[in-house]
C-alpha positions in Angstrom: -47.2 11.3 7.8 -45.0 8.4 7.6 -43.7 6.8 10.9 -39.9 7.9 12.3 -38.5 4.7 13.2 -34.3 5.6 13.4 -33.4 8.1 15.4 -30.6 10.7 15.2 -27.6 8.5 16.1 -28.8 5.9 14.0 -29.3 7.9 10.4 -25.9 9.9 11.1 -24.2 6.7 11.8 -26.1 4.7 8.7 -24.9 7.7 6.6 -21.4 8.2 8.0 -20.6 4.5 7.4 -22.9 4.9 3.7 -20.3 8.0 2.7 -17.0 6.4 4.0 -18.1 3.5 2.4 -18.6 5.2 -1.4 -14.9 7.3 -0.8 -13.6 3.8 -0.1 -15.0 2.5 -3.1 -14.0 5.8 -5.5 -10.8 4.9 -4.1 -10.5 1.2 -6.0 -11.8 2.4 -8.7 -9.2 5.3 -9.1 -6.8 2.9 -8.7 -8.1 0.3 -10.4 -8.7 2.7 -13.5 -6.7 6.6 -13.7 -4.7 5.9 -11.3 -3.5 2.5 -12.1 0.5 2.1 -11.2 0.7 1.6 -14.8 -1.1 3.8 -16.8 0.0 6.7 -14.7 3.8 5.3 -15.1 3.4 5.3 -18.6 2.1 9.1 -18.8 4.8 9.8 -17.2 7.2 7.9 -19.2 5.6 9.5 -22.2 5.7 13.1 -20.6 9.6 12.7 -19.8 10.7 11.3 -23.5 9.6 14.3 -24.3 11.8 16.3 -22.2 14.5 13.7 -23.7 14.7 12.4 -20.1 14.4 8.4 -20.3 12.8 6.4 -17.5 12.8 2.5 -17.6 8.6 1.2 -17.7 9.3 -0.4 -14.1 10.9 2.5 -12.6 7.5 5.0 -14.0 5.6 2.5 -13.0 7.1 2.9 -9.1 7.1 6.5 -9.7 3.1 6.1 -10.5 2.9 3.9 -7.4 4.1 6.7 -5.1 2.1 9.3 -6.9 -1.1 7.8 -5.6 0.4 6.4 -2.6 -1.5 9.7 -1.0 -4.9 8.6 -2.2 -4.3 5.4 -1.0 -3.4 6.3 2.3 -7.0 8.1 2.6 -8.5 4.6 1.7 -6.5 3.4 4.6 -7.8 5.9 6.9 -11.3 5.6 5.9 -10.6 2.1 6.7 -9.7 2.7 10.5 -13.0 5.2 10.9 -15.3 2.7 9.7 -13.5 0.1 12.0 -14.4 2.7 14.6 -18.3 3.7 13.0 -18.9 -0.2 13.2 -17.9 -0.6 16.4 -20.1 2.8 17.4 -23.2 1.2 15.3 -22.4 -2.3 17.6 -22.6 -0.6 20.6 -26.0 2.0 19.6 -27.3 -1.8 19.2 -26.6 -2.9 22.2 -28.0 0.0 24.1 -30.9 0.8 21.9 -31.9 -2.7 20.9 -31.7 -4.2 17.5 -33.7 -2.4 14.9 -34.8 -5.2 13.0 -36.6 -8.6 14.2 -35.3 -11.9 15.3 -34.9 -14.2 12.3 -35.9 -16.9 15.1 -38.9 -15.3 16.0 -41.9 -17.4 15.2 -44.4 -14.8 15.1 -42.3 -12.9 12.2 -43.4 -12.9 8.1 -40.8 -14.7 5.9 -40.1 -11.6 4.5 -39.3 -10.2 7.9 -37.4 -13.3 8.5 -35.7 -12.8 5.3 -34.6 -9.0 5.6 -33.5 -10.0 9.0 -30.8 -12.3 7.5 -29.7 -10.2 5.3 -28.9 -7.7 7.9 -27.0 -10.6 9.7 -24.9 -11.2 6.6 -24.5 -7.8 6.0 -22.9 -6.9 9.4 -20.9 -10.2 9.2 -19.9 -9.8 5.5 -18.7 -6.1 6.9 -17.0 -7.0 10.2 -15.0 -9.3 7.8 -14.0 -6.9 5.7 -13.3 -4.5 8.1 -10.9 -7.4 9.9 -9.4 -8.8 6.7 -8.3 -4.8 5.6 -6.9 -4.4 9.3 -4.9 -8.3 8.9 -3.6 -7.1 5.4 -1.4 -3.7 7.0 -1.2 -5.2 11.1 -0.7 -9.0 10.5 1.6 -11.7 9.8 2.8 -11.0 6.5 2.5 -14.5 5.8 -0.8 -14.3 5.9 -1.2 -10.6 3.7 -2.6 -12.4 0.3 -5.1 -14.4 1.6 -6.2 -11.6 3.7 -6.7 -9.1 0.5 -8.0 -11.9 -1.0 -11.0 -12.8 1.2 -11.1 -9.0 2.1 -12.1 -8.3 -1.4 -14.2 -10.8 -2.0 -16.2 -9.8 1.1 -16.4 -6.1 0.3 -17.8 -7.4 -3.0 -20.5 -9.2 -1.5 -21.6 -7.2 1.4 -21.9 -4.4 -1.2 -24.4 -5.9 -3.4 -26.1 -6.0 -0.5 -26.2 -3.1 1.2 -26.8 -0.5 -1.7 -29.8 -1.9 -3.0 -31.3 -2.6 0.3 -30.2 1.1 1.2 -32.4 3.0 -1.1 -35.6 1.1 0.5 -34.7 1.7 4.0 -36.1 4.1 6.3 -33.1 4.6 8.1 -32.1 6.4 4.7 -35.1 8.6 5.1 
């Protein structure tokens, strides 16, 4: 029998933040690929010519914009409950203690040292992006561009980490 290390609250958090995390990512990649602005304007271009209604390629692209304006806003809401998961996970760590070691503990192996890091980076890389998608809607609109840009960046990175590492995780078990 293997030893139960994560309780309750901490597999239905790691899983609630694991699932919101893969809807957030099916949501880039419909927009990135079916539901690009412009693929979907130019379906719809096609489908009207048809009809012998003509739309300019800027205005079906718009058109294909506010079609998956929907979907988008569920990204954005996934958004707000992992901003509120995170802060739920920061706070079971506060009161339950950290689940993994110091990385300035002398008496830990460099692999326990190392995966301690990486859990550092992860919740860093994920605050970031977490604050960088909140800047990008709530702040300055000055400052929109750079905030996509870093919060993309940083959702890239803290990704690579955290599926692989998932999969040998006991809190997945």
């Amino acid at each position: 029998m293997r030893e139960k290390r994560f309780n309750l609250a901490n597999r239905l958090i790691h899983w609630a933040i694991a699932l919101s995390i893969l809807f957030l990512l099916l949501t880039v990649l419909l927009r990135m690929g079916w539901m690009n602005k412009d693929n979907m304007g130019i379906i719809l271009q096609e489908s009207l010519e048809k009809k012998g209604i003509h739309v300019s390629q800027s205005d079906a692209a718009n058109i294909g914009k506010d079609l998956r304006r929907p979907m988008w806003n569920y990204h954005v809401l996934t958004g707000y409950l992992l901003i509120g998961l995170y802060l739920i996970r920061m706070i079971i760590m506060l009161v339950q203690g950290i689940a993994f070691k110091s990385p300035f503990s002398k008496s830990i192996t460099s692999k326990d040292r190392f995966k301690s890091w990486l859990y550092i980076v992860f919740y860093l890389f994920f605050a970031t992006s977490l604050f960088t998608g909140f800047m990008v809607l709530n702040g300055p609109k000055e400052l929109k561009e750079t905030m996509e840009m870093i919060h993309v960046k940083v959702t890239i990175l803290y990704g690579c980490l955290y599926y692989p590492s998932c999969w040998r995780s006991s809190a997945c078990r």
